[in-house]
LUMMIFI-429035 format. One record per residue (C-alpha): residue in one letter; x negated, z negated, y negated. Coordinates in nm, 3 decimals, decimal comma. Example, Ala and Ser with C-alpha at 12.3 -4.5 7.8 and 13.67 -1.06 7.14 Angstrom:
2
<type=A&east=-1,230&up=-0,780&north=0,450>
<type=S&east=-1,367&up=-0,714&north=0,106>
This chain:
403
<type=X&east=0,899&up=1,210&north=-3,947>
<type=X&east=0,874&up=1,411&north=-3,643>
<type=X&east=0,808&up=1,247&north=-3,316>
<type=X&east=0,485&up=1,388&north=-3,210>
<type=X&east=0,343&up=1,224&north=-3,613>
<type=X&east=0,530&up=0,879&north=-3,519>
<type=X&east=0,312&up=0,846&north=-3,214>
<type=X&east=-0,013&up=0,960&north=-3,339>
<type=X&east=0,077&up=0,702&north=-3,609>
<type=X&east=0,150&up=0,431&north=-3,348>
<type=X&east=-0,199&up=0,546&north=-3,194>
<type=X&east=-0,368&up=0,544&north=-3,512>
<type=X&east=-0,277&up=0,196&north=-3,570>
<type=X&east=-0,375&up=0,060&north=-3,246>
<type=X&east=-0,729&up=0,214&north=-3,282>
<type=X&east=-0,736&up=0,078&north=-3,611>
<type=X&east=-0,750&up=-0,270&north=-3,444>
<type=X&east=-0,876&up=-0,233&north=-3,065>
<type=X&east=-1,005&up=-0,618&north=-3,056>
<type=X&east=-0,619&up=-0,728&north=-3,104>
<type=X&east=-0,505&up=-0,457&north=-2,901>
<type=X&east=-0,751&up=-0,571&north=-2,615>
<type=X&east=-0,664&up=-0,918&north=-2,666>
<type=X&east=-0,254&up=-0,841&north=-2,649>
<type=X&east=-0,307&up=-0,657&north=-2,349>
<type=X&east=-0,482&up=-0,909&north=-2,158>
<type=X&east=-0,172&up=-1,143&north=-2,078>
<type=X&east=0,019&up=-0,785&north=-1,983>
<type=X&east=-0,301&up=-0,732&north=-1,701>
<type=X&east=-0,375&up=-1,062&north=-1,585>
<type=X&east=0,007&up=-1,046&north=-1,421>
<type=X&east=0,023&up=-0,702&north=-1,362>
<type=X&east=-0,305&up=-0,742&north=-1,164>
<type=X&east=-0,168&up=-1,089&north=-1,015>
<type=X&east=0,105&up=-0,915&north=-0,901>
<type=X&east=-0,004&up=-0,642&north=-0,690>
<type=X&east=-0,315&up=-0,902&north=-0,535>
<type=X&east=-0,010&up=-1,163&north=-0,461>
<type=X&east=0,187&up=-0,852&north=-0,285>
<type=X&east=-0,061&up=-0,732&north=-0,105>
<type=X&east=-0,200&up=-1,069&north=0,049>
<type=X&east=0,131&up=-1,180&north=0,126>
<type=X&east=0,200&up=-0,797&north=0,300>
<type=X&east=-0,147&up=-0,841&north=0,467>
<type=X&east=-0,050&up=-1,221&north=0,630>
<type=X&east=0,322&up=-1,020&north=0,764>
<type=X&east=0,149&up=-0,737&north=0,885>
<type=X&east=-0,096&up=-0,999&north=1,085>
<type=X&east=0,158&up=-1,222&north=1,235>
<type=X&east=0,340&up=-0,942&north=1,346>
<type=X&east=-0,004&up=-0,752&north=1,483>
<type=X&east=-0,030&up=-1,111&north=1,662>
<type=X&east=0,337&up=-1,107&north=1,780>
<type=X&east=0,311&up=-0,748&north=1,969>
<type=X&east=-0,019&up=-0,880&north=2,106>
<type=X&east=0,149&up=-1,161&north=2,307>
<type=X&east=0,293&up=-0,947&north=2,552>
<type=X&east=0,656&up=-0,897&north=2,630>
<type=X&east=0,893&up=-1,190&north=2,631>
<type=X&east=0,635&up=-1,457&north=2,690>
<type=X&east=0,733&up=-1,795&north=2,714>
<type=X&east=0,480&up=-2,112&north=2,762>
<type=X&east=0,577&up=-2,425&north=2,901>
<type=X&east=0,349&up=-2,748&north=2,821>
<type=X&east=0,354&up=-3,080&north=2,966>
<type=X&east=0,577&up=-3,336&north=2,725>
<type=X&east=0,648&up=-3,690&north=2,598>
<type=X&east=0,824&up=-3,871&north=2,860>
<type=X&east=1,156&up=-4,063&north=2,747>
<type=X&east=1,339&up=-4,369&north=2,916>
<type=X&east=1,677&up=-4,468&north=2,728>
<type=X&east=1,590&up=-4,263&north=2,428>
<type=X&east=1,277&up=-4,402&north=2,306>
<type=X&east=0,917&up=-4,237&north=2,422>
<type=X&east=0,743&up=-4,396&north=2,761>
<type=X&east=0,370&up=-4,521&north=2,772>
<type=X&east=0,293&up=-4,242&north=2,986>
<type=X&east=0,256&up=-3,839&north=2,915>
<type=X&east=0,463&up=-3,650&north=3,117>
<type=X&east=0,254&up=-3,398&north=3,323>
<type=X&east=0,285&up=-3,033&north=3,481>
<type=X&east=0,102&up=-2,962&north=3,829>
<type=X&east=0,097&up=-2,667&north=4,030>
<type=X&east=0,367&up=-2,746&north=4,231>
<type=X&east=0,567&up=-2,673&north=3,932>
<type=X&east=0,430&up=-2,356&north=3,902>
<type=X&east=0,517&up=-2,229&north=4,221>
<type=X&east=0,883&up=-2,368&north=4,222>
<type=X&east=0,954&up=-2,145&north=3,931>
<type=X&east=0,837&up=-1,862&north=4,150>
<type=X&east=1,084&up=-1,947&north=4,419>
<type=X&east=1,392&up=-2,047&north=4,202>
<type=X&east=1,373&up=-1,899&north=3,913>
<type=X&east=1,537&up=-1,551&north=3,910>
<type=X&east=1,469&up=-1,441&north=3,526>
<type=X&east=1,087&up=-1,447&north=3,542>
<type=X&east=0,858&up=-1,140&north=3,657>
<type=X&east=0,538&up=-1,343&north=3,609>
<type=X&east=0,429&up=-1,709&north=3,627>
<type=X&east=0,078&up=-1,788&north=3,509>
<type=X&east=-0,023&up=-2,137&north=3,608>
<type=X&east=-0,297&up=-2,253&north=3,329>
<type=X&east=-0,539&up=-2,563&north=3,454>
<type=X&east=-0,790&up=-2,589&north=3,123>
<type=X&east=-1,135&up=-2,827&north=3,073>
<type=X&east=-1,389&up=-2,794&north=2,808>
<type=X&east=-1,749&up=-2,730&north=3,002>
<type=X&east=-2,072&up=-2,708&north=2,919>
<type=X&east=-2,131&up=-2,335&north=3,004>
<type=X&east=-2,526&up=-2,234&north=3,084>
<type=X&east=-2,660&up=-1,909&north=3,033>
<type=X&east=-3,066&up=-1,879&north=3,000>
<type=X&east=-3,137&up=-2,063&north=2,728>
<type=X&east=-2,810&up=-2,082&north=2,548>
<type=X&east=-2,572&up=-2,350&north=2,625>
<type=X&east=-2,239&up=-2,413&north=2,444>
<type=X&east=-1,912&up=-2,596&north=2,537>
<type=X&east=-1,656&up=-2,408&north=2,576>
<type=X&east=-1,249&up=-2,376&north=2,730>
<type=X&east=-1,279&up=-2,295&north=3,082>
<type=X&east=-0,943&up=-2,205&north=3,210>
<type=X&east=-0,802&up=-2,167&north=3,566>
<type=X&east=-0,567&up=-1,939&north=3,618>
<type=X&east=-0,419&up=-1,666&north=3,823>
<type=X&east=-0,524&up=-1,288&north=3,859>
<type=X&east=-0,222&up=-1,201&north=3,649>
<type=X&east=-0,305&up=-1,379&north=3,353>
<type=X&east=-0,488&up=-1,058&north=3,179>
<type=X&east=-0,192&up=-0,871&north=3,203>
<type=X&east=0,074&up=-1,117&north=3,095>
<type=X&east=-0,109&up=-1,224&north=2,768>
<type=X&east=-0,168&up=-0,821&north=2,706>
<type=X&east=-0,477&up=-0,845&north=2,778>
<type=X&east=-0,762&up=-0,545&north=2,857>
<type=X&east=-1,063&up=-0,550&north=3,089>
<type=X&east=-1,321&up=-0,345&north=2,826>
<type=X&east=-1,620&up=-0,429&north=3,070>
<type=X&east=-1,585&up=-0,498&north=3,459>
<type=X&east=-1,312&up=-0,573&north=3,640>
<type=X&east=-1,057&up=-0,861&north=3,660>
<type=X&east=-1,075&up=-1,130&north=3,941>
<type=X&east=-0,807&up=-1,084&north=4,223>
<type=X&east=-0,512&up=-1,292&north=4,408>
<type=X&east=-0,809&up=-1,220&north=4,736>
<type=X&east=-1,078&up=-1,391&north=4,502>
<type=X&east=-0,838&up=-1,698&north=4,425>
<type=X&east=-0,716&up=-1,742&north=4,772>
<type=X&east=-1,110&up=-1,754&north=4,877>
<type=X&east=-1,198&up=-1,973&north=4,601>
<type=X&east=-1,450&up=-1,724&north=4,476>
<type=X&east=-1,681&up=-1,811&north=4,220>
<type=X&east=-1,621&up=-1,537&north=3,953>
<type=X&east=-1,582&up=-1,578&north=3,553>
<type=X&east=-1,393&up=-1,353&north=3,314>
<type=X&east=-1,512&up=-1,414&north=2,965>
<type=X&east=-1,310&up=-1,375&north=2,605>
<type=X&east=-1,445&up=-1,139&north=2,410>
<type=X&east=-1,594&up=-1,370&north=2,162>
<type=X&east=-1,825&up=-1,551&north=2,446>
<type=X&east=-2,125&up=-1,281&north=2,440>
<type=X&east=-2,155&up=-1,387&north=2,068>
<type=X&east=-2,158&up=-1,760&north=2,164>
<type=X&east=-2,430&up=-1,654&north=2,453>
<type=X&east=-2,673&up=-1,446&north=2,274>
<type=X&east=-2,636&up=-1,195&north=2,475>
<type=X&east=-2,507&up=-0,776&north=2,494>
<type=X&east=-2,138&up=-0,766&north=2,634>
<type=X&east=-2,229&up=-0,512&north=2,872>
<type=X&east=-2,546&up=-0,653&north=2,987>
<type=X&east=-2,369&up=-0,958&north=3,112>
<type=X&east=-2,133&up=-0,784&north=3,404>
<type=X&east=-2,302&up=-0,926&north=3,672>
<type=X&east=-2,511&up=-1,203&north=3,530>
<type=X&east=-2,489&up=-1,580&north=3,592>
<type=X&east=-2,373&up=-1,806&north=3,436>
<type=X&east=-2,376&up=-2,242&north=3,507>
<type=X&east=-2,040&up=-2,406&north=3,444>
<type=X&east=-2,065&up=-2,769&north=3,538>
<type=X&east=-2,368&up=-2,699&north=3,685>
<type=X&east=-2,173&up=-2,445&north=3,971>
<type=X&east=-2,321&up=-2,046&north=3,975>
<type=X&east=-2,026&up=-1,808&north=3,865>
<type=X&east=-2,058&up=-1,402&north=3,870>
<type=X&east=-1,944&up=-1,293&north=3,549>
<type=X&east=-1,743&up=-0,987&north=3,658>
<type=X&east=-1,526&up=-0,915&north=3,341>
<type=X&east=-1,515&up=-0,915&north=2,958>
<type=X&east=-1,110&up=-0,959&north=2,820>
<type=X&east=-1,022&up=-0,799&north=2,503>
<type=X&east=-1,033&up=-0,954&north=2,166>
<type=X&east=-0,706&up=-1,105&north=2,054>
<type=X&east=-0,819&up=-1,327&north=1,766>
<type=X&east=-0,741&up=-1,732&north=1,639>
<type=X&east=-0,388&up=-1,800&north=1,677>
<type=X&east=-0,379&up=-2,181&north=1,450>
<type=X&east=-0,653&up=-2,395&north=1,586>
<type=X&east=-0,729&up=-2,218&north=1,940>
<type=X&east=-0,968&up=-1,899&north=1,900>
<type=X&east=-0,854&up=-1,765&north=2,299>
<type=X&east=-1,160&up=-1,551&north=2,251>
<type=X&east=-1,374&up=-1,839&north=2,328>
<type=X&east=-1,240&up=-1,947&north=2,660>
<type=X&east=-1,372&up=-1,829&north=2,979>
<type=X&east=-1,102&up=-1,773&north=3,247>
<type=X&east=-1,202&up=-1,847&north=3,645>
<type=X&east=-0,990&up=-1,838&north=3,950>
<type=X&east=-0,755&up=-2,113&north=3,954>
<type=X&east=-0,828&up=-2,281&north=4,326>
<type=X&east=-1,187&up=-2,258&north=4,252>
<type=X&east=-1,120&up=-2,433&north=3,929>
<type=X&east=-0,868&up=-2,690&north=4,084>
<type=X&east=-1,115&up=-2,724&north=4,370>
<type=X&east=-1,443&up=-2,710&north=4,270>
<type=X&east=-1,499&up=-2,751&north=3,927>
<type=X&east=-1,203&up=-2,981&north=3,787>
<type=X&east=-1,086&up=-3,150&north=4,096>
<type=X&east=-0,732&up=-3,168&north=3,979>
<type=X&east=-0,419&up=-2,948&north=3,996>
<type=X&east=-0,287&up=-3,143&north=3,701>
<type=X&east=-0,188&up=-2,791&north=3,412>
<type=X&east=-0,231&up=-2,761&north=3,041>
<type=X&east=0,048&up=-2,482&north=3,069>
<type=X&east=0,229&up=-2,253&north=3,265>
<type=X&east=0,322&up=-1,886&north=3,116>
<type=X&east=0,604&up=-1,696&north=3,229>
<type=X&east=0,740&up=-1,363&north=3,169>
<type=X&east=1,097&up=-1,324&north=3,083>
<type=X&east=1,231&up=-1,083&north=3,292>
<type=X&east=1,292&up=-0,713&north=3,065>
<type=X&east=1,651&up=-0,740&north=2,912>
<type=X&east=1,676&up=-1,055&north=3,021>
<type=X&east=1,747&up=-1,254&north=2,648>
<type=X&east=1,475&up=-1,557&north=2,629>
<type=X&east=1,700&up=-1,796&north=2,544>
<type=X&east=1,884&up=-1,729&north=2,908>
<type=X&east=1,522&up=-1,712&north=3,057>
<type=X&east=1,437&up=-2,055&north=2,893>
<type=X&east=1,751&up=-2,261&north=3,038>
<type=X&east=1,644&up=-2,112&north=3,371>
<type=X&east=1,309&up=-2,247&north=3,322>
<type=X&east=1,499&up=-2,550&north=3,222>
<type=X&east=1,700&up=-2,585&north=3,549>
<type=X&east=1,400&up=-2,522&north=3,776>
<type=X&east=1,191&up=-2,783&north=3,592>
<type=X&east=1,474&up=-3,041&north=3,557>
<type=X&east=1,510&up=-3,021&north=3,983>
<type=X&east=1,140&up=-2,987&north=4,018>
<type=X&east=1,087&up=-3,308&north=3,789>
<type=X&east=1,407&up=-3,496&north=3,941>
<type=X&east=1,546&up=-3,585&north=3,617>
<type=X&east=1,930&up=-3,718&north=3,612>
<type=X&east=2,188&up=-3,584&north=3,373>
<type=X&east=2,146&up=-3,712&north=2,998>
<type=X&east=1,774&up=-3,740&north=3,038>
<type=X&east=1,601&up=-3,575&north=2,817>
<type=X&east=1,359&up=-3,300&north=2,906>
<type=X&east=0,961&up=-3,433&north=2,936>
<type=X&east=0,819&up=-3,066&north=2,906>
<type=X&east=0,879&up=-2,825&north=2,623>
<type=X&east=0,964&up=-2,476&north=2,581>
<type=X&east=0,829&up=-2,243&north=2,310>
<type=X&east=0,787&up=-1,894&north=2,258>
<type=X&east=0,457&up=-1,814&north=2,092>
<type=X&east=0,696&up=-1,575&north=1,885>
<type=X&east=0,798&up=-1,886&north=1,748>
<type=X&east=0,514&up=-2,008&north=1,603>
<type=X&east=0,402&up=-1,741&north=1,432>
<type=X&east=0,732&up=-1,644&north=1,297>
<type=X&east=0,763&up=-1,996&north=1,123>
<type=X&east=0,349&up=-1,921&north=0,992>
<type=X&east=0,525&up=-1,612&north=0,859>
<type=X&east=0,789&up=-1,805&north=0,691>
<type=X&east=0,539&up=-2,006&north=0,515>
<type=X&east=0,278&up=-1,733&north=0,404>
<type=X&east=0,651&up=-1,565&north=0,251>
<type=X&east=0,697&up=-1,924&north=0,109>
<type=X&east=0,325&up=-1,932&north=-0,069>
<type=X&east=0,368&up=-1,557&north=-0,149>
<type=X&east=0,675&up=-1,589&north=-0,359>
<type=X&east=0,535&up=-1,941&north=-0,533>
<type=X&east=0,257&up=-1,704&north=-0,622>
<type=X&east=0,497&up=-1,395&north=-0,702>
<type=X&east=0,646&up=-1,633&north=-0,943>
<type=X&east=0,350&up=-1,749&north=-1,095>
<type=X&east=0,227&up=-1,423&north=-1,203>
<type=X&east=0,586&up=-1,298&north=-1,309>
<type=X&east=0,559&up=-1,596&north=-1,534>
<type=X&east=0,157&up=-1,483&north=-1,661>
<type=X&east=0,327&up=-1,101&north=-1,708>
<type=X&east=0,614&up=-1,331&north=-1,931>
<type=X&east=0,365&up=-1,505&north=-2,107>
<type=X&east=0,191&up=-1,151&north=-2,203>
<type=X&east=0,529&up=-0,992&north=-2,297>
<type=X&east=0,524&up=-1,284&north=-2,556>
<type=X&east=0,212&up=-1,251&north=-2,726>
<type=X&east=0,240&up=-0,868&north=-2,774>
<type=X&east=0,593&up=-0,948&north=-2,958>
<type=X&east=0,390&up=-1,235&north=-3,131>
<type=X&east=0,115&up=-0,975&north=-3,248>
<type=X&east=0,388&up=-0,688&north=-3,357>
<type=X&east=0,544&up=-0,914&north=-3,554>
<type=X&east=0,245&up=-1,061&north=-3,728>
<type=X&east=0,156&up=-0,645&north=-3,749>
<type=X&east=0,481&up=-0,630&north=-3,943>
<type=X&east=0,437&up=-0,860&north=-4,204>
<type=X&east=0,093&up=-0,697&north=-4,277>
<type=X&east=0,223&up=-0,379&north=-4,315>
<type=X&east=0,521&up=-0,441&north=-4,510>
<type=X&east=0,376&up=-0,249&north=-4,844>
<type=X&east=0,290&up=0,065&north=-4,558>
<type=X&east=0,634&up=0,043&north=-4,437>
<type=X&east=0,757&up=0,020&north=-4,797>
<type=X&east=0,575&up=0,384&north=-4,895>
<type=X&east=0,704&up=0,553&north=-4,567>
<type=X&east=1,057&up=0,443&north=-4,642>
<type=X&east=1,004&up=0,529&north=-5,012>
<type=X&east=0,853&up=0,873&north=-4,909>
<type=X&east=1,197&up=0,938&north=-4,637>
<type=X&east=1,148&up=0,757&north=-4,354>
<type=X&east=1,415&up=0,656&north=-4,159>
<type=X&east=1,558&up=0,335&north=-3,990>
<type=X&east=1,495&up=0,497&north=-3,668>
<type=X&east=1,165&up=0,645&north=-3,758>
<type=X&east=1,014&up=0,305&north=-3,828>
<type=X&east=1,145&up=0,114&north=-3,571>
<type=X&east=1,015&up=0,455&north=-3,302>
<type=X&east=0,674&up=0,361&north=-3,448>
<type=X&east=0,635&up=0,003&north=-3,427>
<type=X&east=0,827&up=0,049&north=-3,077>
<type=X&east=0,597&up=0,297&north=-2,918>
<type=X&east=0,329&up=0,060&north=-3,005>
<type=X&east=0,449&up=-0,209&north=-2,796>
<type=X&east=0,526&up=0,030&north=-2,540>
<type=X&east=0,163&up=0,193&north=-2,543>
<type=X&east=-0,004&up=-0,181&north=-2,500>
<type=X&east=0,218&up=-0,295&north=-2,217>
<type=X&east=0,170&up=0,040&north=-2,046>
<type=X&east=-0,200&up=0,061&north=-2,104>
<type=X&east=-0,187&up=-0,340&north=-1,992>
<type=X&east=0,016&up=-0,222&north=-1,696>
<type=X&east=-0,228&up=0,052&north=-1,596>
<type=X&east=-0,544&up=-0,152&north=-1,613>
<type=X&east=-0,394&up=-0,384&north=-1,417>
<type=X&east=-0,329&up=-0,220&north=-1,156>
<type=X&east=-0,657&up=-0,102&north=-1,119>
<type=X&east=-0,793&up=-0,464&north=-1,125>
<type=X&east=-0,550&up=-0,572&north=-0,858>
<type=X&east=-0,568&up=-0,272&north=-0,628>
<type=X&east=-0,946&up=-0,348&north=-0,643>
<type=X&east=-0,902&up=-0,733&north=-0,648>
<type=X&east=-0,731&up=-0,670&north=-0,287>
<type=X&east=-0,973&up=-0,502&north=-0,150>
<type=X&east=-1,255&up=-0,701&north=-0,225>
<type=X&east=-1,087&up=-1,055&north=-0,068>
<type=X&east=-1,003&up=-0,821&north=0,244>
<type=X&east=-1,408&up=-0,707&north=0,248>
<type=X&east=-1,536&up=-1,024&north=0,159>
<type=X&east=-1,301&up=-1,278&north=0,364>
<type=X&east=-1,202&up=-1,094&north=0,632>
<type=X&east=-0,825&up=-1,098&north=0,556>
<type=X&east=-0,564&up=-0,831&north=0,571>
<type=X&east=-0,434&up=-0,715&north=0,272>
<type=X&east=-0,175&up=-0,425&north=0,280>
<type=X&east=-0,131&up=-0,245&north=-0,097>
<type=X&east=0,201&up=-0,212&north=-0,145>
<type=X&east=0,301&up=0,130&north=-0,323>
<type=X&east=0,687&up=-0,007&north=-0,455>
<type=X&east=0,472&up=-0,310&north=-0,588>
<type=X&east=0,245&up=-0,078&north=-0,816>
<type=X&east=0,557&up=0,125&north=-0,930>
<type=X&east=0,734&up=-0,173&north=-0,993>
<type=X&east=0,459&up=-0,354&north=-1,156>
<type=X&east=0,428&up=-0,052&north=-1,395>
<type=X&east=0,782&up=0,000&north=-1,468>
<type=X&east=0,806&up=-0,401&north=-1,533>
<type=X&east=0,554&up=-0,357&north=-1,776>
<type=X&east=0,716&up=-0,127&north=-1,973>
<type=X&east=1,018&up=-0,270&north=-2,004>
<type=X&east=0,838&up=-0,584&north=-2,100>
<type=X&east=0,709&up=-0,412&north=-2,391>
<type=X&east=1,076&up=-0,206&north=-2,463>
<type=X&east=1,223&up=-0,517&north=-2,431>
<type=X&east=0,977&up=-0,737&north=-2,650>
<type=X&east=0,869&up=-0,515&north=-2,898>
<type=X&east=1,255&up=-0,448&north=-2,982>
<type=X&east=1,289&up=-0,741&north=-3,184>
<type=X&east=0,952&up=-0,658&north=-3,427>
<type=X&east=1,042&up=-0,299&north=-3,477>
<type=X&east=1,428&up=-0,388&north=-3,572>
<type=X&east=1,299&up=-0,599&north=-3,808>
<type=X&east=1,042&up=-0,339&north=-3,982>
<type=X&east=1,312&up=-0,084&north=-3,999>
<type=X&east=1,514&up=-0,333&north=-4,171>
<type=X&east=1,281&up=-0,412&north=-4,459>
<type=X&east=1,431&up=-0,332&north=-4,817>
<type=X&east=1,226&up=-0,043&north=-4,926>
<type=X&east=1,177&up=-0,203&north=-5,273>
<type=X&east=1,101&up=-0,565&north=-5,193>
<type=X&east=0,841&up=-0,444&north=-4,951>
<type=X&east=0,637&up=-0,220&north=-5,220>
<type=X&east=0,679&up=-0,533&north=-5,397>
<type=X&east=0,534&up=-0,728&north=-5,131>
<type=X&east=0,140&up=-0,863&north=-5,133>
């Protein structure tokens, strides 16, 4: 039998029984699909840790007050960060370009009729640019406005939402924080939630006016720094470490009561555990495309035995060995490919509805769809083996016999 007549036999037979061939398929396109979703929301959560990471800014480093420790075991009291330790990393440390002082308070914020509560953070002009930040609208405040204490605001980019109110039509409007006028002169750029803080949200003044006049205190949340360029962090970090030691009087063998972290950090161990859920789920559907790969040998094989007496008159007519076991070979092949095919489709269009309807990145992945394809036809190659031996190895005469 020629080839072109052993595959328009293997067709013939799988149009002969399309509810079967639907049915085999359907473990083949569940994983296939599975597959290229899992790839593609696992690509999407890389792709927005490292969009995060490059947003950051250059060699950033934050510094937050710690536990305080006494003879190895954790004091009563929270160690704290003021300004003063602010400005003696600008005068001893000699690895840092910027330090950005952070003094934080939630506040109600007033704006005509809308009130919310919000992060109000005090900081210094150079804030904006050491988080990467833009001005879209306005201007940032200046070291002149801090030194005078002025009473300007620079909002996130999220706060117009939170206000009711046009981004643009704000520049210049007034706003009651603590029951204090500020000028908003400035709208940052968006930046988005890193874990539970949404930075978008906050509203950044000068920091004397805050320490002064709205907070009262010169007590920090944090203080930012910017790693000098070429300047490793790690060297940048144990000259933050020296400073702060001094600055904090600790002796030698006492342990540090302020902690060090890049933001890099963070996100790079949130990208070790999306890669962690990805592969669980990688795994999962390798085991669904398995599973499928199984149930089309379990149908050839049942398609065997029913067509013993056909495989009987094509052997008795000249058929070959090889013949048969093409036939019943290239039908495996056709429903894992077909499978393959139609799943793709479902999970290249499975990822883009989760990144339209929940707002997450998804990044299609074109060695996943080749792969995926590929894998399903050697699951059926490799699966359907077995069945079509097994026809070609029917005894002509015993299977004429056969009813």
């Amino acid at each position: 039998m020629l080839l072109g007549e052993t595959i328009r036999v293997a067709f013939g037979s799988i149009r002969a029984n399309k509810l079967r061939a639907a049915l085999t398929m359907l473990g083949v396109i569940i994983g296939v699909a599975a597959v290229i979703t899992v790839v593609a929301m696992g690509s999407g959560a890389q792709k927005s840790v490292q969009d995060r990471i490059n947003s950051l800014g250059a060699n950033l480093v934050t510094i937050n007050p710690g536990q305080g420790f006494s003879m190895g075991a954790a004091t009563q009291d929270r160690a704290a960060m003021y300004v003063a330790d602010a400005d003696a990393l600008k005068a001893q440390a000699t690895t840092l370009t910027d330090v950005v002082p952070e003094l934080s308070r939630n506040q109600q914020v007033i704006y005509l009729n809308s009130n919310i509560n919000t992060s109000i953070v005090g900081t210094t002009a150079n804030y904006a640019a050491s988080h990467n930040y833009t001005i879209t609208n306005g201007r940032n405040f200046t070291d002149g406005d801090d030194a005078a204490r002025q009473r300007y605001a620079v909002i996130g980019a999220d706060v117009p939402k939170l206000l009711n109110a046009n981004p643009a039509a704000l520049i210049g409007q007034t706003i009651t924080i603590r029951q204090i006028p500020f000028e908003i002169i400035g709208i940052l750029s968006a930046k988005g939630a890193l874990g539970f803080q949404n930075p978008d949200e906050q509203i950044l003044i000068p920091l004397s006016t805050a320490r002064y006049r709205v907070v009262g205190t010169d007590r920090l949340r944090s203080i930012s720094v910017i790693v000098r360029d070429k300047t490793p962090l790690e060297q940048g970090m144990v000259d933050i470490e020296r400073v702060l030691r001094k600055q904090h009087k600790l002796r030698p063998g006492q342990d540090n009561n302020f902690q060090i972290r890049s933001p890099r950090d963070i996100l790079a161990t949130q990208a070790q555990t999306a890669q962690t859920f990805s592969t669980l789920l990688l795994g999962i559907a390798a085991v669904s495309l398995l599973v499928g790969g199984i149930g089309i040998m379990n149908i050839m094989l049942v398609s065997v035995t029913e067509r013993t007496k056909e495989i009987g008159i094509r052997k008795a007519l000249g058929a070959t060995k090889l013949t048969i076991m093409l036939q019943f070979l290239v039908e495996a092949l056709v429903l894992c490919i077909s499978g393959g095919t139609l799943g793709i489709a479902i999970g290249v269009a499975a990822s883009i509805f989760v990144s339209k309807q929940y707002g997450t990145t998804t990044v299609l992945s074109p060695v996943a769809i080749v792969a995926s394809f590929a894998f399903s036809g050697l699951v059926g190659l490799f699966f359907g083996l077995w069945p079509a031996k097994r026809a070609a190895g029917l005894d002509p005469i015993q299977a004429l016999r056969y009813e």
